[in-house]
N, C-alpha and C positions, 0 to 999 in steps of 0.2 A: 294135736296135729299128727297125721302118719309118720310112720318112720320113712326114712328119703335117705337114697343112698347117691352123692352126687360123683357117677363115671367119667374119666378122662385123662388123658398121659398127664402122667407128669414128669415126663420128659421136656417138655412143652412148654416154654417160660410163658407166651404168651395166653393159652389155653389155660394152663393154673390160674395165672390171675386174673381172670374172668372166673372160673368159678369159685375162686376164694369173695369176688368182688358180689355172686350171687351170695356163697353163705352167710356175707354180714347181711346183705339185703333182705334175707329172711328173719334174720334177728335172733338165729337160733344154733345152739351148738349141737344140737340132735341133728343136724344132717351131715353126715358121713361123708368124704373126701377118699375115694377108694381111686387106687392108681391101676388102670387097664390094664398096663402091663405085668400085675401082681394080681388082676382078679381072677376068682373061680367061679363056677355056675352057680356055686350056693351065696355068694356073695350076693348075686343080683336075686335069689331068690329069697333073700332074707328081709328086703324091704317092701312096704307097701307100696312105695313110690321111685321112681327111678330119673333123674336127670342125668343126661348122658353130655357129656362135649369132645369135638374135634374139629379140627382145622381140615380146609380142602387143601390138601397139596397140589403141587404143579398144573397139569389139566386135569382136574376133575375126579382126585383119586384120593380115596381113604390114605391116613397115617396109617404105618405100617403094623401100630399098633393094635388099629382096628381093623386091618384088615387081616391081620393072622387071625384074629378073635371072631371074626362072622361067622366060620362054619359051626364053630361051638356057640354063638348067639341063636342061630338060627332054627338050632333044636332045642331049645330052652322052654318049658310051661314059663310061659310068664302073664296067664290068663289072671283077670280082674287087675292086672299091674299097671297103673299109668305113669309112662314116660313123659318124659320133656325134652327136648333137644334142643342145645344152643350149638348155634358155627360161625366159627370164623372164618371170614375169605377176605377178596379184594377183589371187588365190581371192577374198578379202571384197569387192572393189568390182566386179570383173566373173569372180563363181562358175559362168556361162554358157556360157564362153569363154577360160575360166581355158589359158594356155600352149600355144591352139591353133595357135601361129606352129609348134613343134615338129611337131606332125602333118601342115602342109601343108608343111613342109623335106621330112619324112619322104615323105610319099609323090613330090613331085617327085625325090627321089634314088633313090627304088624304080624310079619312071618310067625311070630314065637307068640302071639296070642294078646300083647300089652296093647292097649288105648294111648291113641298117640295126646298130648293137650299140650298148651301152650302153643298154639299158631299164630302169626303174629304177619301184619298187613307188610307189604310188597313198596307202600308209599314211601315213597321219599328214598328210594336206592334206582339207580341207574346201571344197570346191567341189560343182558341180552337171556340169557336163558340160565336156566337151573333148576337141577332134580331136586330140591331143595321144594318147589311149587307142588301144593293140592289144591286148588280148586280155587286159586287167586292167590293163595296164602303161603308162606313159609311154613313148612311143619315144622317149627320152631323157631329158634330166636337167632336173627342173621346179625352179625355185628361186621363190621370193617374198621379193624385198628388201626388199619395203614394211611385210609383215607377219611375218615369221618369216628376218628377217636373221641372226639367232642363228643358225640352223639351218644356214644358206650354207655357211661351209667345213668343216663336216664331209660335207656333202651332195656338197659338190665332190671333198674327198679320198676317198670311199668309192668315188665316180664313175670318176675317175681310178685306182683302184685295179684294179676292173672291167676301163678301157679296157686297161690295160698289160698284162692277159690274155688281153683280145680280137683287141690288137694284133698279136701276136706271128705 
């Protein structure tokens, strides 16, 4: 398997344990748990794989972790590098904006050169719109813990399943 370096505050109770809840799902202690707010550009250029996570704050705005971190993402080589991006939102209270933090990950890591994988279908969530959408799809993995917690870790293992083919 590539080496995988998994990105995201951890500031963030609920965003850590989602991707603590992917690293068991992979089954492997070779993926890396890197806190955003302590990464450097060589960090991310260190792995061949990259999954990134954040939550959408209020309407529709990066954590502020990742959003000090964009202009330094944005010039990044991160050519032949595929990311993965999981977000968390809440479709009922902001259906507007519902896990747009996903779609501005996504496109600042298109910007720097990575293959976005892990897309993951739009069924069965009820919202109204989100930059989080390519082409029917989530560019990445949408969860809502607020209101369909139930749903989380099969959403993650299916996800995870996915990635370990994409990886390769």
């Amino acid at each position: 398997m590539q080496k995988i370096g998994l990105f995201c505050g951890t500031n963030t109770i609920k965003t850590v344990s989602v991707a603590k809840k992917i690293q068991e799902a992979f089954n492997s202690r070779e993926i890396d748990l890197i806190s955003i707010e302590e990464a450097w550009t060589k960090d991310f250029e260190t792995y061949d794989c990259i999954i990134a996570g954040t939550s959408t704050w209020f309407d529709g705005e990066l954590p502020s972790y990742w959003d000090e971190f964009m202009p330094k993402l944005k010039t990044m080589d991160l050519k032949d590098k595929k990311v993965a991006i999981f977000g968390l939102g809440d479709q009922v209270n902001y259906p507007d904006n519902f896990v747009d933090g996903i779609g501005f990950l996504a496109e600042a890591f298109k910007s720097a050169g990575a293959k976005i994988v892990g897309f993951t279908s739009m069924e069965g969530y009820q919202f109204s719109q989100s930059q989080a959408l390519n082409a029917g799809h989530f560019s990445g993995l949408a969860l809502d813990l607020e209101n369909e917690p139930d749903k989380t870790d099969k959403r993650i293992n299916d996800w995870v399943n996915e990635l370990k083919k994409e990886f390769q």
